[in-house]
C-alpha positions as a Markdown table, in Angstrom:
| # | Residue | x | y | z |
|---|---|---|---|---|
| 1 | Unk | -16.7 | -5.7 | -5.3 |
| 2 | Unk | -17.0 | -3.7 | -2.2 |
| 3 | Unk | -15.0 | -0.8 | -0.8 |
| 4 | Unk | -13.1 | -1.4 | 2.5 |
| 5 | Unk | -10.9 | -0.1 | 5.6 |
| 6 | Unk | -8.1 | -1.3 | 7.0 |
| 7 | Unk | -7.7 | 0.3 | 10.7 |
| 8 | Unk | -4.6 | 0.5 | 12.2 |
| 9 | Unk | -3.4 | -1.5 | 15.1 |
| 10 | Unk | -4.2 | 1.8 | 17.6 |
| 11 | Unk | -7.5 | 2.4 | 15.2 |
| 12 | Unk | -6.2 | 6.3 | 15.3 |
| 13 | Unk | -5.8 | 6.1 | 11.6 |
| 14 | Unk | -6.7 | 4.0 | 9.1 |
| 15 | Unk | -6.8 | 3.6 | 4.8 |
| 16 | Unk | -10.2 | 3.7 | 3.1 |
| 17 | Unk | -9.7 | 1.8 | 0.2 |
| 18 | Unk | -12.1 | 2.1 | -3.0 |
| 19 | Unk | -12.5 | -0.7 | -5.3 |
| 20 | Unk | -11.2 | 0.2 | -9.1 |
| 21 | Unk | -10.2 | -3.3 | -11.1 |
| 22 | Unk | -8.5 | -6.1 | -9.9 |
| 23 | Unk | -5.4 | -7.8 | -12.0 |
| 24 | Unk | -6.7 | -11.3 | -14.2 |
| 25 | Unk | -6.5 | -13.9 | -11.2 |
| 26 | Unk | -5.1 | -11.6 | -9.2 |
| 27 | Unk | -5.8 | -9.0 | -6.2 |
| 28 | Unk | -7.9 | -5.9 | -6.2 |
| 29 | Unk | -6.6 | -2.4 | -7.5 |
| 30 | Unk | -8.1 | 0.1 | -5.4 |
| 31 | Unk | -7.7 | 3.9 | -4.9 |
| 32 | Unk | -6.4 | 4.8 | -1.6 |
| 33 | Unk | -7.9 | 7.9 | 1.0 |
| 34 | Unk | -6.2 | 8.2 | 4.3 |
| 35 | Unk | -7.6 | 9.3 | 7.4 |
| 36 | Unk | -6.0 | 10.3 | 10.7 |
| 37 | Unk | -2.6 | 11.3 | 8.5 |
| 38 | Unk | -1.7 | 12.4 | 4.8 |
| 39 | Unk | -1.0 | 10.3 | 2.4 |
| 40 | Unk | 1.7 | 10.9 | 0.1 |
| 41 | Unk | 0.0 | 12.6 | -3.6 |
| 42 | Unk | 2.1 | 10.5 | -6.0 |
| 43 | Unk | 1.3 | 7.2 | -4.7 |
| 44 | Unk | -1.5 | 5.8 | -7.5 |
| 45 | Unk | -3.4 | 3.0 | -7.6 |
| 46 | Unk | -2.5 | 0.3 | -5.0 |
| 47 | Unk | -2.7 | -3.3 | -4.4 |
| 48 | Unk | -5.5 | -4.1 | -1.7 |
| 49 | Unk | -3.2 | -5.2 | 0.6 |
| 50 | Unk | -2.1 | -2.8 | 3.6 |
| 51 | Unk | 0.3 | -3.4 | 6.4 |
| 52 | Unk | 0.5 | -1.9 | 9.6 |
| 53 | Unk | 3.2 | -1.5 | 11.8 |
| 54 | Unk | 2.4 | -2.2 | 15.7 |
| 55 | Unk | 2.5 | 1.4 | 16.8 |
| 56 | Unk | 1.1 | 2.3 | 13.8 |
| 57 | Unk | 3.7 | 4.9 | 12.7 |
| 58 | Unk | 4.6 | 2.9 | 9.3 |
| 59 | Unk | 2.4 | 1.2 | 6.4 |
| 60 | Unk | 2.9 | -0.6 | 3.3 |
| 61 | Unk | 1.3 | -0.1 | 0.4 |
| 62 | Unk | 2.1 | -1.6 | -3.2 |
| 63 | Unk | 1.8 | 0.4 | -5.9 |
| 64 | Unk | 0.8 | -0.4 | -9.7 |
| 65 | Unk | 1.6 | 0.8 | -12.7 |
| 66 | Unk | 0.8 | -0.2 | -15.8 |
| 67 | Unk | 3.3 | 0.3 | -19.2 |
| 68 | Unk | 0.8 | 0.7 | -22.5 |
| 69 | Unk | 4.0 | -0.4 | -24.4 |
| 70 | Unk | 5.2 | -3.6 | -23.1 |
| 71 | Unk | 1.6 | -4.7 | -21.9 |
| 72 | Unk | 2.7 | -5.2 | -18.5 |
| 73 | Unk | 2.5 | -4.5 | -14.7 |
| 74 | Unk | 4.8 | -3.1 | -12.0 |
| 75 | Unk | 5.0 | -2.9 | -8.5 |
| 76 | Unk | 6.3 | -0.6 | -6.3 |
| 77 | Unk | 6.5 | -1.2 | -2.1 |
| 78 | Unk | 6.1 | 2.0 | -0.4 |
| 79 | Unk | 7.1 | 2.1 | 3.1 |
| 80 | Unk | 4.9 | 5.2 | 4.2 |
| 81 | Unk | 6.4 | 6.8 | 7.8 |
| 82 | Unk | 2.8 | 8.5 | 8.8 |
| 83 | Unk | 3.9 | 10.7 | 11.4 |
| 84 | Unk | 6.2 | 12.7 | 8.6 |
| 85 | Unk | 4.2 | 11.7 | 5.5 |
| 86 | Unk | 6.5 | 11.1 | 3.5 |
| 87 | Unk | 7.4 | 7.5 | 1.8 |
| 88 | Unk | 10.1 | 5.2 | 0.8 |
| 89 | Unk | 10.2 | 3.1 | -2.0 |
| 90 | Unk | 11.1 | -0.1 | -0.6 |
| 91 | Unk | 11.0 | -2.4 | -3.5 |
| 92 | Unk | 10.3 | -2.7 | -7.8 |
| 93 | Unk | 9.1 | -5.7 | -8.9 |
| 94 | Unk | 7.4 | -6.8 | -12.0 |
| 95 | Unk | 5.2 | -9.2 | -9.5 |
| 96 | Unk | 2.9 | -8.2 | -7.0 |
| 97 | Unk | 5.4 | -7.6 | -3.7 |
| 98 | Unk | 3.7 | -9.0 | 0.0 |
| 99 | Unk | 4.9 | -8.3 | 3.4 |
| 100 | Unk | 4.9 | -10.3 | 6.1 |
| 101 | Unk | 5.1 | -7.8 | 8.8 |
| 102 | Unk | 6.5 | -4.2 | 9.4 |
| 103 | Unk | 8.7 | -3.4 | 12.8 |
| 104 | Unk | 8.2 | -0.5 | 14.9 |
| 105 | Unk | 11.3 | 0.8 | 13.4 |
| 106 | Unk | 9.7 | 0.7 | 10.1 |
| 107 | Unk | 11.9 | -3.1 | 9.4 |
| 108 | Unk | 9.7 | -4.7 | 6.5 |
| 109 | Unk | 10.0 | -8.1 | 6.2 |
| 110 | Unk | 8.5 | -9.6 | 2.8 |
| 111 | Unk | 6.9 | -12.9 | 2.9 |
């Protein structure tokens, strides 16, 4: 596997995403580095999938955790505002969550 960025729309900022494990059948787990804003510190491993807002003032990333006890994954949807750097959780799942688009008003819409 091979370690990737995902621009966004304005290509002012971007996440660097580097490759860690990837869930059985499933997507990649990376580690995420941002550049052009900070990234929240407790946000862990992540999902490769990124969204982008058009002005690209808000991204999505989806958390994972994983619970030693039960032998399972969750997710968490952050909705990261990257002109304040700060996130919202947008969403707990015990499936990977997808969006389909963010608004310029940081709106996410899931898939």
């Amino acid at each position: 596997m091979t370690d990737f960025k995902v621009n966004s729309p304005d290509s002012n900022k971007a996440v660097e995403l580097r490759y860690l494990s990837e869930l059985h059948f499933g997507p990649m787990i990376c580690f995420a580095t941002s550049i052009g804003f900070k990234l929240p510190q407790h946000i862990g491993e992540v999902l490769e999938f990124v969204n982008w807002s058009p002005n690209a003032q808000f991204l999505t990333l989806c958390e994972v955790t994983y619970d030693t006890k039960s032998d399972l994954h969750s997710f968490i949807l952050w909705l990261i505002d990257t002109e304040q750097s700060v996130a919202k959780e947008c969403s707990r799942s015990g499936s990977p969550l997808r969006v389909k688009e963010i608004t310029n008003a940081g709106d996410v819409i899931f898939l």
